[in-house]
C-alpha atoms as one frame of an Amber mdcrd trajectory, in Angstrom:
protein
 -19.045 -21.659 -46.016 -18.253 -24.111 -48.375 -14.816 -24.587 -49.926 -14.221
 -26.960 -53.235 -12.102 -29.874 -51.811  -9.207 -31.674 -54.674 -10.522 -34.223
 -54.452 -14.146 -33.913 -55.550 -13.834 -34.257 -59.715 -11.605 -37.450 -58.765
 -14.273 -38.581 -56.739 -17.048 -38.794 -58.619 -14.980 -40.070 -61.593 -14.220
 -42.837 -59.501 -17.665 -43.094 -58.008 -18.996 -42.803 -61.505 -16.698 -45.795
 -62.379 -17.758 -47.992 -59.241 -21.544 -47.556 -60.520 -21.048 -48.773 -64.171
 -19.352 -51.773 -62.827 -22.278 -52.045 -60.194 -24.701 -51.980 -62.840 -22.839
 -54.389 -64.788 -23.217 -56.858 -62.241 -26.981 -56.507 -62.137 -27.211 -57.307
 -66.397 -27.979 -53.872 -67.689 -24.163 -54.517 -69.645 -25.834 -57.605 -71.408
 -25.114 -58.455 -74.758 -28.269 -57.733 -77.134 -30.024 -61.188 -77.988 -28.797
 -63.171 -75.432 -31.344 -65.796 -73.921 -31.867 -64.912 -70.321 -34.356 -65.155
 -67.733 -34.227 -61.643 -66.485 -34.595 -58.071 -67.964 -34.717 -57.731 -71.605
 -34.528 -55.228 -74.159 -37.341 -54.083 -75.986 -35.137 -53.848 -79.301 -31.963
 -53.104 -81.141 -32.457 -49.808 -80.830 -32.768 -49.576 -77.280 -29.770 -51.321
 -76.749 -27.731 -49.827 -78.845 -28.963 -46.591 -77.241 -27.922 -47.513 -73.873
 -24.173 -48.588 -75.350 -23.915 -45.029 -76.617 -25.078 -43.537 -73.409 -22.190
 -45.990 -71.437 -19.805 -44.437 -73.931 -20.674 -40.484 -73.818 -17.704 -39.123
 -71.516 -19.704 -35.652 -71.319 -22.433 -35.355 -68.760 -24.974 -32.674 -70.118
 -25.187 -34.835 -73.251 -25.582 -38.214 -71.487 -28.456 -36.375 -69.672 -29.972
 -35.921 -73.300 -29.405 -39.431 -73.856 -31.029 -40.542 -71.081 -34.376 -38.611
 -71.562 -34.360 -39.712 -75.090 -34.259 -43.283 -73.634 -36.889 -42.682 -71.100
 -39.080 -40.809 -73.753 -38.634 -43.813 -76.048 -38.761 -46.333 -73.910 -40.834
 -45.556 -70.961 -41.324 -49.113 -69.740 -37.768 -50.823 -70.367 -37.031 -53.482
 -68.358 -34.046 -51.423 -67.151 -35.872 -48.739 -65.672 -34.256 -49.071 -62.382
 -30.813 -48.949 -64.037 -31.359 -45.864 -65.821 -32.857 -43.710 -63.101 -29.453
 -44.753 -61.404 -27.891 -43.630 -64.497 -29.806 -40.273 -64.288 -28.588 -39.579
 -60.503 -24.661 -40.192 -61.544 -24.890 -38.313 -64.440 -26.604 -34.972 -62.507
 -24.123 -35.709 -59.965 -20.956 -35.356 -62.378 -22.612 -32.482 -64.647 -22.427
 -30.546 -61.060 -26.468 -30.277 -60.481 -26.595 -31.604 -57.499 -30.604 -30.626
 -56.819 -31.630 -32.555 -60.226 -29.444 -35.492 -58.706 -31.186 -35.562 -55.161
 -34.473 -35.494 -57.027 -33.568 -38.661 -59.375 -32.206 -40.210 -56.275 -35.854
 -39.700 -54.189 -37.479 -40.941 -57.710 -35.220 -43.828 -57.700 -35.666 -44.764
 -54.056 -39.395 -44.765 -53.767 -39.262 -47.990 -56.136 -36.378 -49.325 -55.269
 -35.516 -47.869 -51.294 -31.988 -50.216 -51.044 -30.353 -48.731 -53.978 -27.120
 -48.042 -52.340 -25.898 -46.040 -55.423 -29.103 -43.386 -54.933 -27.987 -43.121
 -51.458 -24.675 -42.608 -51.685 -25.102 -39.712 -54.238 -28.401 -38.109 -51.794
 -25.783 -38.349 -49.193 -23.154 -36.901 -51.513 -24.800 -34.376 -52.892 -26.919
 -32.710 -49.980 -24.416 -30.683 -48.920 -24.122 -29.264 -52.077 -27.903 -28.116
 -52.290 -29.911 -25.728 -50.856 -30.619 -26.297 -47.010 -34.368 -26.739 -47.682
 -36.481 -28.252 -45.147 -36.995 -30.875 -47.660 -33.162 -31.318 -48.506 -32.173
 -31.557 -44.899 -34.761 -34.171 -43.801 -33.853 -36.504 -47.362 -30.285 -36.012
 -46.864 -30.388 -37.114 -43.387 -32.561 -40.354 -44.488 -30.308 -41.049 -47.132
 -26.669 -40.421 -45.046 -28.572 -42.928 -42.438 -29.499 -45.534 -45.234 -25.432
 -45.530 -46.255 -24.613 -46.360 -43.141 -27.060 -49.042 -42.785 -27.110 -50.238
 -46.616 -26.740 -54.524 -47.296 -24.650 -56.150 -50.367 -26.620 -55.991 -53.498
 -27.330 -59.621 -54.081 -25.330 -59.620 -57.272 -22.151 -58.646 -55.581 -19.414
 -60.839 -53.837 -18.911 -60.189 -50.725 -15.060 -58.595 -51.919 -16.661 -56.510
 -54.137 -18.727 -54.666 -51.766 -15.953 -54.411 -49.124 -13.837 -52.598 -51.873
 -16.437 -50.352 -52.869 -17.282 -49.471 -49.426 -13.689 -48.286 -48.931 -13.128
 -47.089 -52.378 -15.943 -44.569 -51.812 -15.845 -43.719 -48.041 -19.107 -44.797
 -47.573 -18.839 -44.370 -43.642 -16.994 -40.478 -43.952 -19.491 -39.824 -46.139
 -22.151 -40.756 -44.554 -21.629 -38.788 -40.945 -19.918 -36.046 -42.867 -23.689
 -35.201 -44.396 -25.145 -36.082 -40.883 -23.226 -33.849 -39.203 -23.777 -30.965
 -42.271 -27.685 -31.517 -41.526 -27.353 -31.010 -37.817 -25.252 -27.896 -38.545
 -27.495 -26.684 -40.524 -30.129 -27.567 -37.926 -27.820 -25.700 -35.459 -27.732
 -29.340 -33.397 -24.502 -28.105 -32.752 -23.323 -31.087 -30.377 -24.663 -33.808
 -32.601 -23.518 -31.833 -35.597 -19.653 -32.336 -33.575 -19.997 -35.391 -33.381
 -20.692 -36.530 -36.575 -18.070 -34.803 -38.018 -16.113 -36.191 -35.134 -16.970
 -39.742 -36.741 -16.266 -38.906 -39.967 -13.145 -37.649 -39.817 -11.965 -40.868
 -37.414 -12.937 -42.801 -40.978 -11.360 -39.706 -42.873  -8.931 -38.019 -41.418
  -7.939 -36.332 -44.856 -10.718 -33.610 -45.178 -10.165 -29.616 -45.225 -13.826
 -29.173 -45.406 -15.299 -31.197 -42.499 -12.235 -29.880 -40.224 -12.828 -26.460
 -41.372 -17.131 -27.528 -40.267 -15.956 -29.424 -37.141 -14.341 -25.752 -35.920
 -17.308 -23.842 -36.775 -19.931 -25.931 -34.881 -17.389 -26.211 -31.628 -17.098
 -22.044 -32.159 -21.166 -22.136 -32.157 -21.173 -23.860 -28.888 -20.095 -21.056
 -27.063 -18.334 -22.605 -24.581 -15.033 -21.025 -23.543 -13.357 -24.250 -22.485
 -13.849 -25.608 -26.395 -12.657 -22.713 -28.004  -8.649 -23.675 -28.731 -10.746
 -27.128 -29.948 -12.211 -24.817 -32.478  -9.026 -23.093 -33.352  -7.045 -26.246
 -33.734  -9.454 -27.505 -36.488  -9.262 -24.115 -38.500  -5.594 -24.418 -38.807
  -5.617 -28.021 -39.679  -8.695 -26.573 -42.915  -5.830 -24.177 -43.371  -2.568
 -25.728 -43.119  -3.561 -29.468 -44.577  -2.698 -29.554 -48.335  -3.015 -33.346
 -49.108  -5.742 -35.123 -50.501  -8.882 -34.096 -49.303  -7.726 -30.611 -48.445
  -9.531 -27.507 -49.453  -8.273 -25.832 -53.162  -5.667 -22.873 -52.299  -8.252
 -19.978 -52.178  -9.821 -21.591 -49.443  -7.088 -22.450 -47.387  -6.014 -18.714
 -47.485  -9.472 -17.882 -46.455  -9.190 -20.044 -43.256  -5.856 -18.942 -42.488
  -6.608 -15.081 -42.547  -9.695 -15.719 -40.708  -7.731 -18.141 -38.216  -4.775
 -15.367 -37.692  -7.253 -13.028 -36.404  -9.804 -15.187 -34.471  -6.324 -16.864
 -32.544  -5.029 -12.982 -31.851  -7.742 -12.288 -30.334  -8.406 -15.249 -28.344
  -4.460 -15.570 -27.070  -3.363 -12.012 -26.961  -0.987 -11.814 -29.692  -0.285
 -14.513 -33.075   2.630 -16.188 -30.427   2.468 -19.931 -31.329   0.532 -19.610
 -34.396   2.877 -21.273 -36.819   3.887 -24.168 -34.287  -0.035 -24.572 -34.237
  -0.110 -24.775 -37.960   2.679 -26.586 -38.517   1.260 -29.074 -35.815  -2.011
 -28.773 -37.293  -0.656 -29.971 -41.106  -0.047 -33.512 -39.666  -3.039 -34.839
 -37.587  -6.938 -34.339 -38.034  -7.454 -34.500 -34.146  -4.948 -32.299 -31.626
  -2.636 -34.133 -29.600  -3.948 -35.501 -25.810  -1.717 -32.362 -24.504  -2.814
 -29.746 -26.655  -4.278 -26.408 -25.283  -3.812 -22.702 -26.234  -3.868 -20.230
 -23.613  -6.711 -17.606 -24.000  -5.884 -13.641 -22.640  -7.836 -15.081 -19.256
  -5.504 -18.053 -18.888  -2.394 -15.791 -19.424  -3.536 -13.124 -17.244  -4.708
 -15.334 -14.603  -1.396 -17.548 -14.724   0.609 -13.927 -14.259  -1.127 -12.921
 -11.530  -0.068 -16.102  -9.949   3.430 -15.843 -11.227   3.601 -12.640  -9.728
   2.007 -14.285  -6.322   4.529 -16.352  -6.537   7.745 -14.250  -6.535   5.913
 -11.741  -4.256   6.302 -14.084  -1.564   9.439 -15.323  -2.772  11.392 -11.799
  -3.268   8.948  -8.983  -2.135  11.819  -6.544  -3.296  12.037  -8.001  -7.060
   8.097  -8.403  -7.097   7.914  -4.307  -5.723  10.377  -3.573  -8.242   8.764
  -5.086 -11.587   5.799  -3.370 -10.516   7.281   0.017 -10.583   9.361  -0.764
 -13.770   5.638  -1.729 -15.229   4.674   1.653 -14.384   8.126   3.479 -15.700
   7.593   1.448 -18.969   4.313   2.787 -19.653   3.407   5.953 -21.628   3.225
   8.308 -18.344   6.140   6.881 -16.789   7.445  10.059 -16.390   4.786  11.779
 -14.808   4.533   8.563 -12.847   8.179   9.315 -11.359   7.627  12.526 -11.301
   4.474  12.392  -8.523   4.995   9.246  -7.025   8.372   8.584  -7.303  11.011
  11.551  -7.088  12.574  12.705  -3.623  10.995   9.229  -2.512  12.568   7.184
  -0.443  12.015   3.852  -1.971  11.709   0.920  -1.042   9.652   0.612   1.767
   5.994   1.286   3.048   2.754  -1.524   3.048   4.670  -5.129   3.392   7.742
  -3.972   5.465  10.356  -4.212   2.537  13.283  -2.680   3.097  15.640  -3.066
   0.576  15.980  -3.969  -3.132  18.611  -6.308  -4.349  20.466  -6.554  -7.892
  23.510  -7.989  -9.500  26.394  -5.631 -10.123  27.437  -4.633 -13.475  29.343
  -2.116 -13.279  31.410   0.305 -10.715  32.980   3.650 -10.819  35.766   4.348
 -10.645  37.045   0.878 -10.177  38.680   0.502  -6.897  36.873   2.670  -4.106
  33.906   3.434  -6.261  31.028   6.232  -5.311  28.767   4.870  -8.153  27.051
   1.090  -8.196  24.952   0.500 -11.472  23.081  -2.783 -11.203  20.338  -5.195
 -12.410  17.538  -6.112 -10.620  15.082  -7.801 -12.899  17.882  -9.816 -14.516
  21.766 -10.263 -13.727  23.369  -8.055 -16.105  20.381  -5.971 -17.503  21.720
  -1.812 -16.210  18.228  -0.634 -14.401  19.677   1.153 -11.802  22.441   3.483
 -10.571  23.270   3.986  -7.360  25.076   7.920  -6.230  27.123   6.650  -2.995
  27.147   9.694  -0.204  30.838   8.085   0.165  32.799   5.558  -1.630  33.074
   2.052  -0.945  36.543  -0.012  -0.233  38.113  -1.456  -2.894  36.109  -2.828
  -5.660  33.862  -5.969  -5.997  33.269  -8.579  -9.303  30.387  -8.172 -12.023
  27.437  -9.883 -10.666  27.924  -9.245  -6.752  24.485  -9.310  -5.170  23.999
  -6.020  -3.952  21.032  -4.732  -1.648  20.290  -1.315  -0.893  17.663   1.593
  -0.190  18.315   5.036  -0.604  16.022   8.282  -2.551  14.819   8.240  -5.940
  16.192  11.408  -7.749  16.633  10.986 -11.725  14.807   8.620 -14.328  15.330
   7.801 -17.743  13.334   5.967 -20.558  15.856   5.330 -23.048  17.983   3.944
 -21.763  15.782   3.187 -18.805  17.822   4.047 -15.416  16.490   5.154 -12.117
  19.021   7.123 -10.733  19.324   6.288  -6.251  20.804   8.769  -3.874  22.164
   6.328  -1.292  24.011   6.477   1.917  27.463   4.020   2.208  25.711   2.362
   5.236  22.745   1.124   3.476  24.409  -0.626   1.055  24.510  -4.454   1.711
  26.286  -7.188  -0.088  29.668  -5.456  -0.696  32.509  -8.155  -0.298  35.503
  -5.607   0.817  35.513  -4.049   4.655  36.744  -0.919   5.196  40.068  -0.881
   6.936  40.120  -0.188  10.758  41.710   2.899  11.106  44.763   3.011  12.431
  45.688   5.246  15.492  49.117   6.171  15.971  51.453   4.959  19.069  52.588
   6.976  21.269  55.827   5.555  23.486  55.996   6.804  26.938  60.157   8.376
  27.607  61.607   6.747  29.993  62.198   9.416  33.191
C-alpha cells in the first residue's frame, strides 16, 4: 500500500529547483553569443527556446517544449542537459514510468548524472514493480549512495544539496521498497531501518518498515511491527502520510493490536508514544495474549503458594463469574463443605466489613479477594462476643448454602468454633458461690 506523503509536491518543487541551479552550473544558463570554449548553441532560436522552456511553470507543456527542442534540434550541444530536463519534468507532471525511462536514456551516456539517479531512485517506488523497474531502481538507489561532486560544483554546494534532498533516506528508502517487493524481507528491514536513522520524519517508510517485520513471521518481532504502524498513524509532521491514510493505518492498527494483546488496553499510550520517535524506546514491548496468559499463570503460582486459601478462592469466584455460575454452585458447590480437599487447605481468610447486629453478632460479611469488597456472608450457628472493627482478618470454614450473581455473595453456614481471627473472648462463665453455715 502506498499512501501520498505532504511532503511530496514540496519535494520535487524543491528538487526541481536544486536541478535548474545544477544545470546552471554546468553552462546550459549561458547567455546567447557569448565566446566560450564549451557547448554552444546552434542558434537564436534554440536558445531562446530553451529560456522559454526554463520559464514554463506547467509540466505537461514543458514536456511539449522539450520534444519540440529535441525534434528541432536533435544534436544540440546540450543534449545531456535536456534529457535531464525531460526526467524532472516527467517527474513533476506525476509520470513517474516516462521519468525512469528518460533517466535509463540519460544514464547510458552519461552513467554519473546524479540528477537521473536521484529521480530513478525517486520515482521507482512510484512505478510498476516490473522485473525491469526493480532491478533499475535498485542500480540507481545504489548509484545515489555512491554518486561524486559534479566537477562544476563547490564542494558546499554539493553538501547542501545532498541534505536539501535526502539523498541518503532516499536512497535506502527505494532499496528497502525493492527488497520488499522482492519479499527480502530482512534486507528490505534494514534498509528502511537506514533510512529512517537519516529520516526519521516519514509515515510511509514506517508504515513499510511494519509491514516487512509483520512478513517475517516471527512472534518475538511482532510489537516491532505494531509500534511502526502507530507511529504511520499517529505522526502528522512533515513527512507524514495525508489524513486518509493515517486513518487507514490506525483502523487497521486498532484491530491487528486487539488481537495480538487481548483487548485495545494501551493503545493510545502506544500512539501517543508512537507520535514522537521513529524508533521505540530501548524498553518498549507489548504483551501478546501468550505473554499475558503465561505471566497469570505465574501470578497465580505465585499467590498459590503464598495464600492457598485466596488462590482456591479466586478460582471458584472465576467459576461463579462465568455464565453457568449457577449451575456451577449448584453441582459442585451447594451443601459443600468448602474449603478443603487436594492441598490440605483448611480455611479461607477475609477482611471484615460488616457485622450483624453490632455487638454479639450471628452474621460476618467479608472480603476475601480485596479488603472491603462484600463476597461473602457468613450464618454463625451462635453469635460471637462483642463486636470487632471493619477490616479484622477473619478465617473460617463452614458449608456453602446460598449464591448470588448480582450482587455476588456466597452465603456460609458456619459453626462459632471455626471461626478464627475474632479479637473479643467469650467471658468465662461464672459459677455461683456457695458459703458453707457455720454448725
Amino acid at each position: 500500500m502506498f499512501f501520498s506523503m505532504k511532503r511530496n509536491s514540496a519535494v520535487k518543487a524543491s528538487a526541481a529547483g536544486a536541478v535548474m541551479a545544477l544545470l546552471l552550473t554546468m553552462g546550459a544558463g549561458s547567455v546567447f553569443g557569448q565566446a566560450q570554449n564549451g557547448p554552444q548553441w546552434k542558434d537564436r532560436a534554440e536558445y531562446d527556446l530553451y529560456v522559454s522552456i526554463t520559464k514554463e511553470t506547467d509540466p505537461a507543456k514543458r514536456v511539449d517544449l522539450l520534444k519540440s527542442w529535441a525534434e528541432k534540434y536533435p544534436t544540440s550541444d546540450y543534449k545531456n542537459q535536456r534529457s535531464t530536463l525531460f526526467v524532472t519534468t516527467y517527474a513533476q507532471a506525476g509520470k513517474p514510468q516516462d521519468a525512469i525511462n528518460a533517466a535509463k536514456d540519460l544514464l547510458t551516456t552519461d552513467p554519473g548524472n546524479v540528477t537521473a539517479l536521484y529521480w530513478a531512485t525517486i520515482e521507482t517506488p512510484l512505478a510498476s514493480p516490473t522485473p525491469d523497474n526493480l532491478d533499475f531502481g535498485q542500480k540507481a538507489a545504489q548509484g545515489l549512495l555512491d554518486a561524486k561532486k559534479p566537477a562544476q560544483m563547490s564542494d558546499a554546494d554539493w553538501e547542501k544539496t545532498k541534505a536539501q534532498l535526502s539523498f541518503t533516506a532516499t536512497a535506502h528508502t527505494t532499496l528497502g521498497w525493492v527488497a520488499m517487493q522482492k519479499k527480502d524481507n530482512d534486507t528490505a528491514e534494514k534498509e528502511f531501518t537506514a533510512s529512517l536513522a537519516a529520516n526519521p520524519n516519514a509515515g510511509q517508510v514506517s508504515y513499510w518498515r511494519g509491514t516487512t517485520i509483520l512478513a517475517e513471521k516471527n512472534p518475538d518481532k511482532q510489537g516491532a511491527a505494531l509500534y511502526d504502524f502507530a507511529r504511520a498513524a499517529a505522526f502528522d509532521g512533515a513527512g507524514s502520510l495525508n489524513p486518509g491514510g493515517r486513518d487507514q493505518v490506525k483502523a487497521y492498527l486498532t484491530k491487528a493490536y486487539s488481537t495480538f494483546h487481548g483487548s485495545a488496553d494501551g493503545l493510545d499510550q502506544l500512539l501517543a508514544t508512537a507520535k514522537t520517535s521513529a524508533n521505540p524506546p530501548a524498553s518498549f514491548k507489548i504483551l501478546s495474549q501468550v505473554d499475558i496468559e503465561k505471566a497469570k499463570i505465574e501470578q497465580e503460582n505465585k499467590e498459590r503458594a503464598a495464600n492457598p486459601s485466596l488462590a482456591l478462592w479466586k478460582s471458584i469466584k472465576d467459576q461463579l463469574t462465568a455464565a453457568n455460575g449457577q449451575s456451577y454452585f449448584d453441582s459442585s458447590m451447594k451443601d459443600a463443605a468448602l474449603p478443603g480437599g487436594a492441598g490440605g487447605v483448611q480455611k479461607f481468610s477475609g477482611k471484615l466489613v460488616s457485622q450483624e447486629p453490632e455487638t454479639r453478632p450471628k452474621k460476618l460479611v467479608l472480603a476475601l479477594t480485596d479488603s472491603t469488597t462484600p463476597e461473602v456472608t457468613l450464618d454463625l450457628d451462635a453469635p460471637l462476643p462483642g463486636k470487632a472493627d471493619p477490616g479484622t482478618a477473619i478465617s473460617f470454614n463452614g458449608v456453602a448454602k446460598e449464591f448470588t450473581a448480582s450482587p455476588f455473595n456466597v452465603t456460609f453456614t458456619v459453626q462459632k468454633k471455626d471461626v478464627e481471627g475474632w479479637p473479643v473472648k467469650a467471658e468465662p462463665v461464672r459459677r455461683p458461690v456457695h458459703h458453707r453455715t457455720k454448725q
